[in-house]
C-alpha positions in Angstrom: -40.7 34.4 -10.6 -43.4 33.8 -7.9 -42.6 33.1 -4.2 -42.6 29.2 -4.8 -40.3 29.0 -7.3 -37.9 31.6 -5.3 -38.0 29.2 -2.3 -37.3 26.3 -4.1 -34.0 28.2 -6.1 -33.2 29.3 -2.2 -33.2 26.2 -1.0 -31.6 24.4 -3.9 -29.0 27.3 -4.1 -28.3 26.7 0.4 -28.5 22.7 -0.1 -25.6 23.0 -3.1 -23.5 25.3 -0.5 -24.2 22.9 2.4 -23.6 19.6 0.9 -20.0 19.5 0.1 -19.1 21.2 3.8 -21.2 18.2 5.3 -19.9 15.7 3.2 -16.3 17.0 4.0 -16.8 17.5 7.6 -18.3 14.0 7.9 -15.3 12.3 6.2 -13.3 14.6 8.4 -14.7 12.7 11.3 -14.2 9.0 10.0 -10.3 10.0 9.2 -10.0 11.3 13.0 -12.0 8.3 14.7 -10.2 5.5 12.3 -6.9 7.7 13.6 -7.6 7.3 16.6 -7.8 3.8 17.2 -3.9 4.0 16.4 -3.2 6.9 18.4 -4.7 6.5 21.4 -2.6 3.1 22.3 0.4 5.1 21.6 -0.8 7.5 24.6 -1.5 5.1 26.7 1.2 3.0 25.9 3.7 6.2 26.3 1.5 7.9 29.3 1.9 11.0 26.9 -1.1 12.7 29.1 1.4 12.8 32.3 4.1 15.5 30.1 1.0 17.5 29.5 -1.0 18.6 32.2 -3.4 15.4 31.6 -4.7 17.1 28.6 -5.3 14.5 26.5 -5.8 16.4 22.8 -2.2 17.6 23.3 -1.0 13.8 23.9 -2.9 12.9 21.0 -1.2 15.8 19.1 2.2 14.1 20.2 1.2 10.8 19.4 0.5 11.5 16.0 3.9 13.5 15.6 5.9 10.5 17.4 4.1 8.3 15.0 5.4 10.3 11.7 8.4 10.9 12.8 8.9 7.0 13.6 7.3 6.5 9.6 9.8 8.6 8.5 12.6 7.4 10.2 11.8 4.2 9.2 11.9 4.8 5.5 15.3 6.6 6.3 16.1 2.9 7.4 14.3 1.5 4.2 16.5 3.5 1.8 20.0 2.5 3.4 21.7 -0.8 2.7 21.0 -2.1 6.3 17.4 -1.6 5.8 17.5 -2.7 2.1 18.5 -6.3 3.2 16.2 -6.2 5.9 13.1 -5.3 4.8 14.0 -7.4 1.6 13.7 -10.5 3.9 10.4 -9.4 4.8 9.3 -9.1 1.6 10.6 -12.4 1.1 9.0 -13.9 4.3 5.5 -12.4 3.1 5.4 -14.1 -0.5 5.8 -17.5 1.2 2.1 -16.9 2.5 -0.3 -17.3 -0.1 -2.9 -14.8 0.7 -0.8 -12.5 2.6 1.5 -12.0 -0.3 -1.3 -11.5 -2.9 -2.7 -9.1 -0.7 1.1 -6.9 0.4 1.9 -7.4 -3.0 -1.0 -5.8 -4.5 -1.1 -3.0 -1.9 2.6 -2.2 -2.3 2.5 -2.4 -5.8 -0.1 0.3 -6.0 1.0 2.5 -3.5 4.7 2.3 -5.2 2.6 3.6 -8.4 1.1 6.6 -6.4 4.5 8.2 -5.5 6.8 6.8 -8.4 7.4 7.2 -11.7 8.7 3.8 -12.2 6.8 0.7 -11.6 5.5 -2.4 -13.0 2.9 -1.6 -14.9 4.2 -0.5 -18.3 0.9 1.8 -19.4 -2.1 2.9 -18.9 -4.9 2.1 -21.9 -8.4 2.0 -22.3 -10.3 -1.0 -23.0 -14.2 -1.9 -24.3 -15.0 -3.2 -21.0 -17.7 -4.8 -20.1 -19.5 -3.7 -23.2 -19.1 -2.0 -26.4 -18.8 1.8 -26.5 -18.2 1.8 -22.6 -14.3 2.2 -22.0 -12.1 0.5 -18.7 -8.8 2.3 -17.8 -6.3 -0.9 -17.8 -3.0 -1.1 -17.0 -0.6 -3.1 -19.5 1.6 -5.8 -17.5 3.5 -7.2 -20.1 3.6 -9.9 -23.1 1.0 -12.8 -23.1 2.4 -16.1 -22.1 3.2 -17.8 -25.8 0.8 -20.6 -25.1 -2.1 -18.2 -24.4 -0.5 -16.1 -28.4 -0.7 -20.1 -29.5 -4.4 -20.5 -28.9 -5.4 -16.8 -30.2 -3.2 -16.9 -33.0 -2.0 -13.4 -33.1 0.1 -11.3 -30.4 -1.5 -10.6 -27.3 -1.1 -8.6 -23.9 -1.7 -9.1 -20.5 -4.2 -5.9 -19.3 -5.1 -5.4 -15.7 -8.5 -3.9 -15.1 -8.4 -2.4 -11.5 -11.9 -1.7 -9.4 -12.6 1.6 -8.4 -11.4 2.9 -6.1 -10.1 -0.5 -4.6 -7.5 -0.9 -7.3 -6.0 -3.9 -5.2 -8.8 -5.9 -6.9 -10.2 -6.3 -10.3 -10.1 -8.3 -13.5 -7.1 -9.9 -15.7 -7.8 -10.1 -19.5 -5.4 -11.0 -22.2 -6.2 -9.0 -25.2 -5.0 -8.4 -28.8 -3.7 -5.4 -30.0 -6.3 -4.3 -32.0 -8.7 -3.9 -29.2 -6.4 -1.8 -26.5 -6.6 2.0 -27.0 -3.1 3.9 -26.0 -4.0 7.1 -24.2 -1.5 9.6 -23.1 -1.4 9.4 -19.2 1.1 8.1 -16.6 0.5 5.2 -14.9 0.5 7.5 -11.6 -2.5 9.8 -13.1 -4.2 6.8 -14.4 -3.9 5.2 -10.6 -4.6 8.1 -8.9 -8.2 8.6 -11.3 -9.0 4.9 -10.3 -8.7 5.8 -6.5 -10.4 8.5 -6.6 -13.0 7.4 -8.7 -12.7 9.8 -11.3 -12.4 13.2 -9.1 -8.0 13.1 -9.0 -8.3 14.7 -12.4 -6.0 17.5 -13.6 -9.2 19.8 -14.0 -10.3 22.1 -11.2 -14.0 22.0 -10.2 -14.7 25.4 -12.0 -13.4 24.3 -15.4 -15.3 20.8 -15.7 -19.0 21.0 -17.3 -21.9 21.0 -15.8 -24.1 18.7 -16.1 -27.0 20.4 -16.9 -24.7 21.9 -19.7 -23.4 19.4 -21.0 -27.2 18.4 -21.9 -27.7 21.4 -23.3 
């Protein structure tokens, strides 16, 4: 191997080791600054920095344990009768609003599917979408509407096709049954793939292929 080729291996070799840690780090940042822009109010609002020398990272600390523990507290509240009925009427109050509702709704709906086992999608399948020979992960609603059966003439289901990794938003399509591919995954692994776009996997990075592998 001459000296070229061994500094361009080096410096492939350093970039590889350097670009996840930047990447990471980077993201790192947005999380804190977008935090932030919650937290801070709560140490003004509180005037945290007074019960802590004026050091403000410690009242930001606080802040952010005053605002989970209020979270939690509140789904305490959300999992008792009391807070059943209440947040019940909100939910209620919300679907009144056209575009507020489609968007809580949405949001909910999804977020419910990350943590539990029971929601309302019914399964997860894969679909020809938008050509042949390229797959869609969809996520089977329910029964088609008989009119919709009337004009198709055979039996068909109502398949969501969520964007990635905005599953809030994506495509409706009612298709037959011929043409929907069962696959065995949970509605929560199937959500959490479309969120991450494709890295929540069950594989670790060492056992997926490589690319350069894969070609061979």
């Amino acid at each position: 191997m001459n000296v070229s080729a061994a500094v361009k291996s080096s410096f492939l070799a350093g970039l590889i080791l350097l670009t996840p840690l930047v990447v990471t780090l980077y993201v790192l940042r947005l999380l804190v600054n977008w935090s932030l822009q919650f937290v801070n109010p709560v140490v003004r609002e509180t005037r945290l920095t007074q019960y802590t020398a004026n050091i403000e990272v410690v009242a930001q600390v606080l802040a952010v344990v005053l605002i989970l523990g209020s979270i939690t507290v509140l789904g305490y509240l959300a999992q008792q009768r009391v807070g059943r009925e209440m947040f019940g009427n909100l939910g209620q109050v919300v679907n009144v609003i056209p575009l507020v509702s489609t968007i809580y709704v949405g949001v909910r709906q999804v977020a419910n599917s990350l943590v539990d086992r029971d929601t309302a999608y019914e399964s997860v399948v894969l679909v020809e979408y938008p050509r042949k020979d390229v797959y869609s992960i969809g996520l089977v609603t329910g029964e088609s509407p008989p009119v919709a059966e009337d004009v198709a003439g055979c039996q068909l289901y109502n398949v969501f096709l969520p964007h990635s990794p905005n599953p809030t938003a994506g495509r409706l399509v009612l298709l037959p049954d011929e043409q929907i591919h069962e696959v065995d995954m949970s509605v929560r692994q199937g959500m959490r793939l479309i969120v991450t776009s494709g890295i929540g996997t069950d594989q670790s990075p060492s056992t997926l292929p490589r690319l350069d592998e894969s070609a061979e």
